[in-house]
C-alpha positions as CSV (number, residue, x, y, z in Angstrom):
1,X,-109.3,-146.2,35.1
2,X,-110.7,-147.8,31.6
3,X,-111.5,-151.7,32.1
4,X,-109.8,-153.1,29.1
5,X,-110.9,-156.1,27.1
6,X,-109.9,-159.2,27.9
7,X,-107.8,-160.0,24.6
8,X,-105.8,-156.4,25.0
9,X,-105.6,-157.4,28.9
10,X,-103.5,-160.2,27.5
11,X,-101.6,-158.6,24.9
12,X,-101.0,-155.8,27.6
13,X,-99.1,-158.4,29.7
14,X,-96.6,-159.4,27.7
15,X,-95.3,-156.0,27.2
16,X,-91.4,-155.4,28.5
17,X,-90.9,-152.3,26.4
18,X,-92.9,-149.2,26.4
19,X,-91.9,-146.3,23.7
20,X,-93.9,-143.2,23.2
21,X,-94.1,-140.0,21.0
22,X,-92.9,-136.1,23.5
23,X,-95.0,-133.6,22.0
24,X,-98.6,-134.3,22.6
25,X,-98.2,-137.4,24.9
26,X,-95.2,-136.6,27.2
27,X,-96.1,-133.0,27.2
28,X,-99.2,-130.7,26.2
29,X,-98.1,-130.6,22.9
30,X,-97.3,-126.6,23.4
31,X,-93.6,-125.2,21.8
32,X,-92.6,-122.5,24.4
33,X,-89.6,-120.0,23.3
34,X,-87.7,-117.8,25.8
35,X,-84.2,-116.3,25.6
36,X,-81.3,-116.9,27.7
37,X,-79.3,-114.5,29.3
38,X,-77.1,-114.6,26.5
39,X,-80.2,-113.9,24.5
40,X,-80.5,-117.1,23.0
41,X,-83.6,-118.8,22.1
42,X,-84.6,-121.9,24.2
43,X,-87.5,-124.5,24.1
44,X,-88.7,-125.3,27.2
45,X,-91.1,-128.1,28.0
46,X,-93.7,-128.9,31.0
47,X,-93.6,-132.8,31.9
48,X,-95.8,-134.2,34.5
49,X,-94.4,-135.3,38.0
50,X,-97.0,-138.2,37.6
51,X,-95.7,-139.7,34.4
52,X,-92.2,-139.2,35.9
53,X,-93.2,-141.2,38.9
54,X,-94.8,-144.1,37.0
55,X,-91.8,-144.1,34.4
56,X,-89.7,-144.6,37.1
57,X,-92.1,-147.5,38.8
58,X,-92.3,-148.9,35.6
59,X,-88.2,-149.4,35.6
60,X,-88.3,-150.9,39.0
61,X,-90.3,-153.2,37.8
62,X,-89.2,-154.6,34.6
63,X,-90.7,-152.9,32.1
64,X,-88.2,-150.7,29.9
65,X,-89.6,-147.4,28.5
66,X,-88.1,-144.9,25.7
67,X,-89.2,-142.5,23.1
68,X,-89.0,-142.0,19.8
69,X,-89.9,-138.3,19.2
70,X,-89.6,-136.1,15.4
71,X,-88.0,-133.2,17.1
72,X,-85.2,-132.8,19.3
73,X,-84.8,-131.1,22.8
74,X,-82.4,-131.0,25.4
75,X,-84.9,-130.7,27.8
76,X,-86.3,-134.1,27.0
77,X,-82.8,-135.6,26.7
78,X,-83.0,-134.4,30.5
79,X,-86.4,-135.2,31.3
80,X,-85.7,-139.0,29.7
81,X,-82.4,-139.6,31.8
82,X,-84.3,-138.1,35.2
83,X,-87.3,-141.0,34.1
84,X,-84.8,-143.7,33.8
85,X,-85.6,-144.4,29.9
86,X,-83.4,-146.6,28.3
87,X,-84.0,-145.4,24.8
88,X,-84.0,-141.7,23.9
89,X,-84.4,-140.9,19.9
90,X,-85.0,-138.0,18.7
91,X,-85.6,-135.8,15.3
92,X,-87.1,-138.5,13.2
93,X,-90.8,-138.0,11.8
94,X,-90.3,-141.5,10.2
95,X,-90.4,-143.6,13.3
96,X,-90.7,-147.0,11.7
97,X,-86.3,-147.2,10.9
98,X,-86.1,-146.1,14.6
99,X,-88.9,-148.9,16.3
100,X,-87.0,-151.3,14.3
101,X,-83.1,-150.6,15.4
102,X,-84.8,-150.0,19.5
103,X,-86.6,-153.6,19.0
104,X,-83.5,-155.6,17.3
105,X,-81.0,-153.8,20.2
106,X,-83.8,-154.7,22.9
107,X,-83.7,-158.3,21.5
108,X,-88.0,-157.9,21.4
109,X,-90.9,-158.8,18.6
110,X,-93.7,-156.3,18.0
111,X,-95.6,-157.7,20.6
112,X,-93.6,-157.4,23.3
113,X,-93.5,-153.8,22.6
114,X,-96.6,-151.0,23.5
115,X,-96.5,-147.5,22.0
116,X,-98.5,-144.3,22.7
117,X,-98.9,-141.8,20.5
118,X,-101.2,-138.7,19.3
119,X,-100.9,-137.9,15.9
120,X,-100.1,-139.1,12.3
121,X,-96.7,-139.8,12.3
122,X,-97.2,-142.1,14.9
123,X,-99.9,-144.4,13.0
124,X,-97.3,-146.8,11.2
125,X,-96.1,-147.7,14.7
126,X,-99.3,-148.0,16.4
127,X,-99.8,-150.4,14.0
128,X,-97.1,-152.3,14.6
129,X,-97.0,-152.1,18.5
130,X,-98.5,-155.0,21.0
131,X,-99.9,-152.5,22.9
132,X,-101.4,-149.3,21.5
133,X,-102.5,-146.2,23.1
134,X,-103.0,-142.7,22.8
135,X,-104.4,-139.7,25.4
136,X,-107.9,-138.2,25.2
137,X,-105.9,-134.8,23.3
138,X,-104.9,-137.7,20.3
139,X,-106.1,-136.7,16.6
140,X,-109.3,-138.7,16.1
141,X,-107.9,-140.6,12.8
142,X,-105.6,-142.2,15.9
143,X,-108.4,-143.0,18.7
144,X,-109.9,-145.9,16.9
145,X,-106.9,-147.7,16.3
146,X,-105.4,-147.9,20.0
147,X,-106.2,-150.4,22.5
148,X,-106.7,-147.5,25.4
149,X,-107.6,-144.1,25.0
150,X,-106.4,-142.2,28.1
151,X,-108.8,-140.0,30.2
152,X,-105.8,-137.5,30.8
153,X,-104.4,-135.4,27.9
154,X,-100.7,-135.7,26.9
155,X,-98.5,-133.9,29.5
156,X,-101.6,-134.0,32.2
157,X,-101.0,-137.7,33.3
158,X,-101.7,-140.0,30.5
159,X,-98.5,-141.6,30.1
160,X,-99.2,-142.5,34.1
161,X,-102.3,-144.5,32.9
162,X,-100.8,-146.4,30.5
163,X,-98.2,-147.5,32.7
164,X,-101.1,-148.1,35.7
165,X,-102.6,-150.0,33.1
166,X,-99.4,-152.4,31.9
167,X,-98.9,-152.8,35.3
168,X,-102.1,-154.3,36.6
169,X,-102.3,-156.4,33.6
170,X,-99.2,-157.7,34.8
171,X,-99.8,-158.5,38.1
172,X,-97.3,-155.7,39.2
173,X,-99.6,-153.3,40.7
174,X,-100.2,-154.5,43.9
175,X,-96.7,-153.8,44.3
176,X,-96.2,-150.0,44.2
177,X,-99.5,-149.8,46.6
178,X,-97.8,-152.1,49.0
179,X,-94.7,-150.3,48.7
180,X,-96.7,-146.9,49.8
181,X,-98.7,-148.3,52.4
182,X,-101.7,-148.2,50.0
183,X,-103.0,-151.6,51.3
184,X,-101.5,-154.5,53.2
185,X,-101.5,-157.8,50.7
């Protein structure tokens, strides 16, 4: 795990919203087409059982998550509701209108409020997140301006280190080891 600075350790703490891009951060970034038995196309998606499990610690503990994706999917619609995200928006390349109706319904300010994302169209709400981080597969216009590059790619565990990450700089850590018998205090 990355040590982060001391200045995005505090800025990292005060985050009770994470929101993050699908396709490159949830996922691989892949588009895989099969048909149906009624010989329908379908998009299918691979998530990682790791994210999963640290989007649902992160909703035991406090800390709300959603996504804001420009395309839509059923299977994320699934995948979201299965994670326990309270915010689930899709088909909207410009993600500013969408960060601003989440944050006025979640009653937060910009810094309350992290973000990870890989690519372009997530830059204007990088910029505006508390908290900003993209995985190691991120376009490298987007690397320097996060707080935490991930060592994982999208869809291989890097939303599971951003959450690892909120969490310890929260003080909330010590509580999912506990709870698996990881260590005793």
């Amino acid at each position: 795990m990355t040590e982060l600075a001391a200045d995005v350790l505090t800025r990292a703490a005060r985050i009770r919203l994470l929101l993050m891009d699908v396709d490159g951060v949830m996922t691989d970034g892949l588009l895989h087409y099969s048909c149906n038995p009624a010989g329908e196309m379908v998009e299918t998606k691979a998530f990682n059982t790791q994210d999963g499990i640290a989007l649902q610690w992160a909703h035991w503990l406090g800390l709300e998550t959603g996504l804001i994706s420009g395309r839509d999917s059923e299977a994320v619609v699934t995948r979201a509701r299965q994670c326990k995200m309270k915010y689930i928006r899709q088909g909207h390349i410009e993600k500013i209108p969408i960060w601003e109706d989440i944050l006025a319904a979640a009653g937060l300010s910009d810094e309350e409020v992290g973000f990870i994302g890989d690519d372009l169209t997530d830059v204007p709400v990088l910029r505006r997140a508390g908290f900003r981080a993209a995985p190691a597969n991120a376009r490298p216009e987007v690397k320097p301006l996060v707080d935490l590059v991930t060592e994982a790619r999208g869809g291989d565990g890097a939303v599971r280190e951003v959450i690892e990450a909120l969490l310890r700089a929260q003080g909330k850590w010590a509580e999912i080891l506990r709870k698996y018998g990881v260590c005793e205090s």
